[in-house]
N, C-alpha and C positions, 0 to 999 in steps of 0.2 A: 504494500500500500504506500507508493511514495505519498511521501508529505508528511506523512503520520508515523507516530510512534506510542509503544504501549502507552493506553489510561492508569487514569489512577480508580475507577467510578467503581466502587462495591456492591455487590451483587444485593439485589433485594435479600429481605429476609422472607425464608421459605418454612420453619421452625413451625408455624399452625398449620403447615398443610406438607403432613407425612407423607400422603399419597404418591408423592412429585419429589423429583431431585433435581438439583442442576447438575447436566452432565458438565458442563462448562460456560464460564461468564468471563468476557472478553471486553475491552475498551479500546480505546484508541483514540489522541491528542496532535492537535496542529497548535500551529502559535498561538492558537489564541485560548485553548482548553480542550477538555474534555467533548468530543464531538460524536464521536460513534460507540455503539455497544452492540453484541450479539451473545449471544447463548441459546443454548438447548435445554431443555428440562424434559425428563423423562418420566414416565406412567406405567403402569397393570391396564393392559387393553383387552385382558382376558376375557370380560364381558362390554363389549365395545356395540353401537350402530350408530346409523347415519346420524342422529340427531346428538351425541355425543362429539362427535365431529365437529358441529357446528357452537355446540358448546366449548371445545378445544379451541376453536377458532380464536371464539369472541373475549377468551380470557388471554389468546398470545396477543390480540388487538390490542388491551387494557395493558397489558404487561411494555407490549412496544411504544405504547401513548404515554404510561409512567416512567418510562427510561429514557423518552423525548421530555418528559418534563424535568426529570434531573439533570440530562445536559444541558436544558436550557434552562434553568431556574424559575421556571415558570409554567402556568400549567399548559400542556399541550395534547388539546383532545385531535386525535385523528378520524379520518374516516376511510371507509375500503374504497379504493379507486378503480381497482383491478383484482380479477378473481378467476385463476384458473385451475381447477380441480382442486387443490388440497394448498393453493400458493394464494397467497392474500398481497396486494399492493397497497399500502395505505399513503395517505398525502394528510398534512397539518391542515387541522379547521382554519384556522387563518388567514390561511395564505401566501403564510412567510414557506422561505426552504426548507424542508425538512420531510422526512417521510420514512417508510419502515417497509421490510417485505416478512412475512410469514411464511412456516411452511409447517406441515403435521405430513409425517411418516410413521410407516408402520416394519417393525422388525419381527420374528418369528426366536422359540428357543430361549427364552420362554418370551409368548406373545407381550410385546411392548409399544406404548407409543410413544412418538418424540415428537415435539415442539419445539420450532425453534425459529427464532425471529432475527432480527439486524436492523436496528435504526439508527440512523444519520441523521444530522441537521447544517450540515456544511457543504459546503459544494466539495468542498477537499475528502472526503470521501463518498462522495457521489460515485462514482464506478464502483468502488469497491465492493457496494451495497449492491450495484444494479446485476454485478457479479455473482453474488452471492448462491449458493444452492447446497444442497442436500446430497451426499457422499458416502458411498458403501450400498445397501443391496434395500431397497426398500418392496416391501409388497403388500399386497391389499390386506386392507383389516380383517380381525380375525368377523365372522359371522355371528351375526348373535345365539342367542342360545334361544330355545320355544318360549320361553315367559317373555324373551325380550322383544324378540319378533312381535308375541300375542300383545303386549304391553304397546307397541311401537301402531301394529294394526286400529286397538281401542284410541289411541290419541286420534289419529290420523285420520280414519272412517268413523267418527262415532256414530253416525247413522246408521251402520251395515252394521257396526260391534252389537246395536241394540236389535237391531231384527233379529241377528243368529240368536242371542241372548233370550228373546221373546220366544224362536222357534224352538231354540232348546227347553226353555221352561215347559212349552206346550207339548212337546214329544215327551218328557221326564212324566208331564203327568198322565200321560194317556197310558204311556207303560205301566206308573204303577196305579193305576186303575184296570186298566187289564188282567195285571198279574199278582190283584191282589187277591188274597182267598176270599170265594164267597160271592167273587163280582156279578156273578149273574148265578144265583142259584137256583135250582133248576126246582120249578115246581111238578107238585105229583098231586 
């Protein structure tokens, strides 16, 4: 990264939330301070789906928007600009320089995910950031598991969740009227 050389910027604290680790938290300084950070933080993806994902997202979003507000000493909410499968581009609400890329991968052995973001606010490391990506074997999340699928279905459909629900209750009771003893006993 000409121009640049290691930060000094210390890694959020991560201490309430066990879940997560940082596999590594990075900075980098031009003449004038403290300008870029990147890191990865890693997860149990063992029961993973798409809406998790987006959950992943939106906290590497917050994560890369509070790391833009410690380089700049001020608060700096982002928003997504660009969004290609699992890569987030974000750009500062302001309008001033600065901006962040995301990314969420998945590794296998045992099922893991990884997040990991980079944000800049200098034009001095503007490439570096634009550079940036994801290195070694990544592959699709793991599947969910049947509650999480059926859990995933009830959000998403709840119209259709309630009909099965309705048709199950009404099949549940027709059987046990049928097979209950006595149901139709037989006059003589």
């Amino acid at each position: 990264m000409a121009g640049l050389s290691p930060g000094d910027l210390p890694a959020p604290d991560f201490s309430a939330t066990p879940q997560v680790t940082i596999d590594g938290w990075h900075s980098a300084r031009d003449a004038t301070g403290n300008v870029m950070a990147w890191a990865c933080i890693r997860g149990d993806a063992s029961a993973w789906s798409d809406d998790a994902t987006e959950v992943a997202q939106s906290k590497l979003v917050e994560l890369a928007s509070g790391t833009a507000a410690r380089l700049r000493g001020a608060s700096s909410p982002m928003h997504v600009v660009a969004s290609v499968g699992r890569e987030r581009t974000l750009a500062l609400d302001d309008g001033t320089f600065g901006g962040a890329r995301t990314f969420v991968a998945f590794s296998r052995d045992p099922d893991r995910v990884h997040g990991c973001f980079v944000t800049c606010i200098s034009r001095s490391c503007d490439a570096a950031q634009n550079a940036a990506n994801i290195e070694g074997a990544s592959v699709e999340p793991p599947p969910p598991g049947v509650v999480l699928q059926s859990l995933g279905f009830v959000v998403h459909h709840p119209h259709a969740a309630l009909v099965m629900l309705g048709a199950t209750l009404i099949g549940l009771a027709m059987l046990a009227i049928l097979t209950r003893k006595n149901a139709f006993p037989r006059k003589s």
